[in-house]
C-alpha positions, -999 to +999 in steps of 0.1 A: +054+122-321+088+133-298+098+099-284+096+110-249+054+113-259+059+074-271+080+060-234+049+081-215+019+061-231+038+031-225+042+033-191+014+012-172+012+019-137+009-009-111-024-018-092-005-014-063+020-014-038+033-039-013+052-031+017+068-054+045+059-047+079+091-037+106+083-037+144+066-011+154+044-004+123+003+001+126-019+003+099-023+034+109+012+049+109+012+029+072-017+046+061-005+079+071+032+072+053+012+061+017-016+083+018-007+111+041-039+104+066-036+075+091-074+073+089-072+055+057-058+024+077-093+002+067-085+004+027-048-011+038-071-037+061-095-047+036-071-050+009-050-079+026-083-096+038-082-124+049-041-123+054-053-097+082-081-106+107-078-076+130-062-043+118-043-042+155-023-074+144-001-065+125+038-085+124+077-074+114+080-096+079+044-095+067+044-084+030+012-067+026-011-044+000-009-007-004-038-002-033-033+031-051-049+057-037 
């Protein structure tokens, strides 16, 4: 085996993302930046349950969950 074969099986992608919220942000606009459709805002929601108890609060500095699509 080439030993650029070996570094690709050893690679182990993460479980997911985090990303810190700056004024401004929705869940929506964040959906639409990860996953290319603002739509998917409920996965970002449910994943940082119970952090998040509405998905129209969202505040600048909150470190929150992007799970891979």
């Amino acid at each position: 085996a080439r030993v650029e074969d070996a570094i690709e099986v050893e690679r182990v992608e993460p479980e997911a993302q985090f990303y810190t919220v700056v004024s401004g942000d929705t869940l929506g606009g964040i959906a639409k930046q990860f996953y290319g459709n603002a739509g998917k805002y409920p996965v970002i929601f449910e994943a940082n349950q119970p952090m998040l108890t509405d998905p129209n609060k969202i505040y600048p500095g909150q470190k929150i969950r992007i799970p891979l699509d």
